[in-house]
C-alpha positions in Angstrom: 155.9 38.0 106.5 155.4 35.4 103.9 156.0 31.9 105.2 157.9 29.4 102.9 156.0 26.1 102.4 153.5 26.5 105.1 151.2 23.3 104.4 154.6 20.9 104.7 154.6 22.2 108.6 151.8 20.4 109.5 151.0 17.6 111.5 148.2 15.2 109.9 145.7 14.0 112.4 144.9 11.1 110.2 146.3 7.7 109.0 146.8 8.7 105.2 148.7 6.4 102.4 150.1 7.2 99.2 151.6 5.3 95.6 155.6 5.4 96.0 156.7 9.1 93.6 159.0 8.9 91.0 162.6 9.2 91.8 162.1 8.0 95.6 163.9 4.9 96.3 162.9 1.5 97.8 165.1 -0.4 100.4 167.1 -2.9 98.7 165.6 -5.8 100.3 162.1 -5.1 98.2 163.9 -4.2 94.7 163.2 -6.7 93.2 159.7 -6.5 93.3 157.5 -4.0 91.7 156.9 -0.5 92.7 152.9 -0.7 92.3 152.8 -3.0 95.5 154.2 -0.8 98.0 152.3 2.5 99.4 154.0 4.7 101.8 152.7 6.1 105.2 152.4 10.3 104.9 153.6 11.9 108.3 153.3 15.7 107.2 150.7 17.3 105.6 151.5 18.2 101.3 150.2 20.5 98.9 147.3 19.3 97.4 145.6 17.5 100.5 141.8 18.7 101.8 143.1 19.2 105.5 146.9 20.9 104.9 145.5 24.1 105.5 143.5 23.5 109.1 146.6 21.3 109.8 148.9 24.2 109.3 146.5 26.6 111.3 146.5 24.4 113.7 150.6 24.5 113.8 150.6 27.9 113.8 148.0 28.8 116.2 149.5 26.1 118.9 152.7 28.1 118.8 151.4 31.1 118.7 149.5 30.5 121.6 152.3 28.6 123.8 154.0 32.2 123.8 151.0 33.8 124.8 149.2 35.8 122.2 145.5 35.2 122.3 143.2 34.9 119.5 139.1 34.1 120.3 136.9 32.5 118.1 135.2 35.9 116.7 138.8 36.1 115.1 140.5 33.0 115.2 142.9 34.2 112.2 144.0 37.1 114.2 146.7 36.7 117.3 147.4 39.3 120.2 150.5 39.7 122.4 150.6 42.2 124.8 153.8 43.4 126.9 154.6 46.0 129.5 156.1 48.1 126.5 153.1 47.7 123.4 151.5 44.9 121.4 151.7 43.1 118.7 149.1 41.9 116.5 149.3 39.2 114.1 146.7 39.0 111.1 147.1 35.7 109.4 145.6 34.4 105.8 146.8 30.7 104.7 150.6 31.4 104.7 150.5 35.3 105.0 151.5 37.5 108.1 150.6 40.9 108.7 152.4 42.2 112.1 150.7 45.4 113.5 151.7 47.0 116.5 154.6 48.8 118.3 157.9 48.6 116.7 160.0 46.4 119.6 156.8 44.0 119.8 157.1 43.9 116.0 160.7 43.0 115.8 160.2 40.5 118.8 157.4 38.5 116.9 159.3 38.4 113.8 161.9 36.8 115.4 160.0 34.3 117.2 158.5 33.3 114.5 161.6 32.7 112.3 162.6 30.4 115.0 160.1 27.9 114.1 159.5 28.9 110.8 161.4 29.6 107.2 159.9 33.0 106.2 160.8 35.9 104.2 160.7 39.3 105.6 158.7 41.6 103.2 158.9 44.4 105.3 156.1 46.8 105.8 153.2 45.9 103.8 152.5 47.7 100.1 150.9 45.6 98.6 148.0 42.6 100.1 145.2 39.9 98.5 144.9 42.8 95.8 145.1 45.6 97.9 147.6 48.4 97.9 148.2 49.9 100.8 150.2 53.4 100.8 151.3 54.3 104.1 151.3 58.3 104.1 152.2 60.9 106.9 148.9 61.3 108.0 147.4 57.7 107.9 147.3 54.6 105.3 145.3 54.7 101.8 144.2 51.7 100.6 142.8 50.8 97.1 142.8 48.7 94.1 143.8 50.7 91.3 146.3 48.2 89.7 143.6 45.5 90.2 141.3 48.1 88.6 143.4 48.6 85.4 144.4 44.8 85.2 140.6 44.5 85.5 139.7 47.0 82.7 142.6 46.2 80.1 141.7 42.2 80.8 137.8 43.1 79.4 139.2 45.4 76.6 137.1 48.4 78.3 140.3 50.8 79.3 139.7 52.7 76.2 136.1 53.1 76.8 134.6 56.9 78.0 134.8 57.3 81.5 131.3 57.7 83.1 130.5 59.4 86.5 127.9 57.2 87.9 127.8 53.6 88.2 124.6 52.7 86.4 122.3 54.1 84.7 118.8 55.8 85.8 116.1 52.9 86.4 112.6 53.4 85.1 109.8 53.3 87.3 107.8 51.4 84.6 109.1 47.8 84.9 108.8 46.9 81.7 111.1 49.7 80.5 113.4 49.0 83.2 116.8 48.0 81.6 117.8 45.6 84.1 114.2 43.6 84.3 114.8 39.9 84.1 115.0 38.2 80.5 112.1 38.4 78.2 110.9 35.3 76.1 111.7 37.0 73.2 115.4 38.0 74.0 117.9 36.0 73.5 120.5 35.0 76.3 124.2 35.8 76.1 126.8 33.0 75.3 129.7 31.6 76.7 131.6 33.5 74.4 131.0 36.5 76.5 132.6 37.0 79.4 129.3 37.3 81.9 130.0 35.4 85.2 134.2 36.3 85.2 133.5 39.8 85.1 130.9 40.0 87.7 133.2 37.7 90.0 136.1 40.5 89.2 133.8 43.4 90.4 132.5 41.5 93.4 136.3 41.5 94.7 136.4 45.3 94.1 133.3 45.9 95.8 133.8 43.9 98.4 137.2 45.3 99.2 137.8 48.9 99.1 134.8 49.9 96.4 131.3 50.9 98.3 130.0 52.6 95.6 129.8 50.3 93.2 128.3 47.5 95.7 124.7 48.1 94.4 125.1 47.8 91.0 127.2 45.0 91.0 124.8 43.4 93.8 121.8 44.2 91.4 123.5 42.1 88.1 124.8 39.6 89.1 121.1 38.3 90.0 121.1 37.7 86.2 123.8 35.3 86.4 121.8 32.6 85.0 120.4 34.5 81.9 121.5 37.3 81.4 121.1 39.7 77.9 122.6 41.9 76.0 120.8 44.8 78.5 122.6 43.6 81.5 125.9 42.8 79.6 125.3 47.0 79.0 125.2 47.7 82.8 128.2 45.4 83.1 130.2 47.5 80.7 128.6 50.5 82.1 130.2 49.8 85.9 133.3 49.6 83.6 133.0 52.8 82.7 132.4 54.5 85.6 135.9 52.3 86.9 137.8 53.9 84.0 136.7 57.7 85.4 137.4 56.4 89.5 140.4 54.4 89.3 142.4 56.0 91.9 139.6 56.2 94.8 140.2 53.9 97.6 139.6 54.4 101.4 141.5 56.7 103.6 142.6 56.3 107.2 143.6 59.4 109.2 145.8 59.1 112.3 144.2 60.1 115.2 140.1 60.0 113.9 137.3 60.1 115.9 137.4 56.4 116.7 133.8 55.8 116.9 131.7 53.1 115.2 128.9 54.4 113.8 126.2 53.0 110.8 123.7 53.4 108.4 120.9 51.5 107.5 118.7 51.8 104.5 115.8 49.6 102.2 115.1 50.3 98.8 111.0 49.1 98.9 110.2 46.9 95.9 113.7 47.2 94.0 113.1 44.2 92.1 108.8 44.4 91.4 109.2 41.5 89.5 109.5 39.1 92.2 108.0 41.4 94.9 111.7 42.0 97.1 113.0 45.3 98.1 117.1 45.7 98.9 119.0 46.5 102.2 121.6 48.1 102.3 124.3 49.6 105.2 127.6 50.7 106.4 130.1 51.3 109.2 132.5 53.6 109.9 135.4 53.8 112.3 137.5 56.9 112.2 135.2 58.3 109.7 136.0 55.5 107.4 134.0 53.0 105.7 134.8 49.8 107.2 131.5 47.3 106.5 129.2 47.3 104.2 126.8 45.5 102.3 124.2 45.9 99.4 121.6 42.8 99.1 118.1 41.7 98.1 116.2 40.5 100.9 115.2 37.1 101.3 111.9 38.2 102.6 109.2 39.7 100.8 108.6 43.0 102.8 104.6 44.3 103.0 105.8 47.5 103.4 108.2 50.6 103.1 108.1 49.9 107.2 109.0 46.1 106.9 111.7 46.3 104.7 113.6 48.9 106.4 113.3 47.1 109.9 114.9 43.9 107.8 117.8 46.1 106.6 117.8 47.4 109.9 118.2 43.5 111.4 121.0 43.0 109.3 122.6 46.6 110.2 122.3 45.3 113.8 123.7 41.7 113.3 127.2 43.4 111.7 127.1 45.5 114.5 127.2 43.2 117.4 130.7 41.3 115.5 132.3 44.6 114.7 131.6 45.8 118.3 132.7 42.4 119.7 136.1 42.7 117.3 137.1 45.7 118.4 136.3 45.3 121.9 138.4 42.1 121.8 140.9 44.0 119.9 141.2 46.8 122.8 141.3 44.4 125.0 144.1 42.3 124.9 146.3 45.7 123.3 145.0 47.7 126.4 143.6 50.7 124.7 140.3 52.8 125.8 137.7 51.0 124.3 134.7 52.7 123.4 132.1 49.8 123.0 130.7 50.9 126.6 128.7 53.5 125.1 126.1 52.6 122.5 126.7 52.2 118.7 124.7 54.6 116.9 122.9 53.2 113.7 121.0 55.9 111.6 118.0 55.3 109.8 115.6 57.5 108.0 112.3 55.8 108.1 110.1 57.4 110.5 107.9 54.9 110.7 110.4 52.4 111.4 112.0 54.7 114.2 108.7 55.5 116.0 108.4 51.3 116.1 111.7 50.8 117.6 111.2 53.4 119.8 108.3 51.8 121.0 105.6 54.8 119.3 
């Protein structure tokens, strides 16, 4: 459901003033007198001001709410109606609605919202911020592969050789690693190449529905500043490997073992220059990956130990919102929820296991 002019809906919760537009016309009475020393009184929110989007949230979310569905403020974007007969969920981002649920709960939200609201029925969503979503017989596939060519044709790297691994093999003597930081003789790339837009483009994709490419893409962009023609390499590189992998995505089967489960893990020292190692983890649901993240820790870890217990704390921290999502998701919908049993997070570091477990 794509709603038509969403920000105009809003109510402004502040005295705001504005030069008369072109084409609007004064009252007789002040004709006669220039244009430039009137200002007119805004009542609804426009395009173009800082607060239309909280003000239409704020629209939306009081009517939503008036009927009954219930959001909480682990999810404030996403609304839940139950009934006797199923549920309905409502996913919202700025002006877009995704309905999920039963088909009578469905059809009943769709026409409640069109009471209030002008909106276009899309029907059941193909296509999402990027994402495709291909709704098969025995669950949904979702991936980027149109993004992914766009991406690939936009850097002139479609007709490149397809690769099979995302980067290339790092040396463990730093100063023949290919992505150490710039030297003082190198020289540092120009605006003239793209640097910045195309790490931005292949955050998106690893953020979204590309895991396996988080790492590497995690691991340039720390260059950002400076980087040379060796990291512009690992850039093209990723490309590669894209051109070889266009068509993976993530797969959802009906009826999977709907269990959250995660893994945590610490590369120790993978950046020796500046003494930080890397954590890394993900979460599954259904046997799916749902969450994940590659990063460079903050902290510099003393040990193998250290840095796996700081991946390990940030493991934990996305476990207790996707537990508390879910659960709140289960909820209000009325299905078995699972979170009364324990989420399982494997790690591999013995050392780090015997300390948790108290050894």
């Amino acid at each position: 459901m794509d709603v038509v002019t969403a920000y105009l809906y809003g109510s402004l919760d502040t005295d705001i003033y504005m030069r008369i537009p072109g084409g609007f016309k004064i009252p007789d009475a002040y004709s006669s007198k220039s244009r430039d020393l009137f200002s007119i009184k805004l009542k609804k929110s426009l395009y173009g001001l800082k607060q239309s989007g909280r003000m239409w949230y704020n629209r939306l979310s009081e009517y939503l709410i008036k009927e009954g569905y219930k959001n909480d403020p682990i999810s404030p974007c996403v609304f839940i109606q139950r009934s006797e007969s199923g549920f309905a969920i409502i996913a919202v981002y700025v002006d877009d609605l995704n309905i999920i649920g039963t088909p009578n709960e469905i059809e009943n939200t769709a026409k409640y919202l069109m009471k209030e609201f002008e909106m276009k029925d899309l029907g059941r969503t193909k296509f999402c911020l990027g994402i495709q979503i291909e709704h098969l017989r025995n669950g949904i596939f979702i991936h980027q592969s149109n993004y992914t060519e766009k991406l690939l044709k936009r850097f002139y790297m479609d007709k490149a050789h397809p690769l099979n691994s995302p980067m290339v093999v790092r040396s463990l003597n730093v100063h023949d690693d290919p992505f150490r930081p710039c030297e003082d003789d190198e020289e540092i790339l120009g605006p003239e190449i793209p640097y910045l837009s195309a790490i931005g483009a292949l955050m998106y994709l690893a953020n979204n529905t590309r895991p396996d490419i988080a790492f590497s893409v995690n691991l340039l962009a720390r260059y950002s500043s400076s980087p040379t023609r060796r990291h512009w390499n690992g850039v093209k590189h990723i490309f590669r490997y894209l051109n070889g992998t266009i068509d993976l995505g993530l797969y959802f089967k009906n009826g999977a073992n709907a269990t959250l489960i995660g893994y945590a893990d610490a590369g120790y020292l993978s950046d020796p220059q500046k003494a930080k190692s890397q954590t890394g983890y993900l979460f599954t649901y259904g046997d799916t990956a749902i969450s994940w993240r590659s990063m460079k820790q903050t902290l510099t870890a003393t040990s193998s130990n250290h840095a796996e217990l700081i991946a390990l704390y940030e493991a934990g921290r996305e476990c207790v919102w996707l537990r508390s999502m879910i659960q709140h998701i289960q909820n209000e919908c009325g299905i078995k929820s699972f979170t009364s049993n324990p989420t399982v997070i494997y790690e591999d570091n013995t050392a780090c296991i015997a300390q948790i477990k108290g050894g």
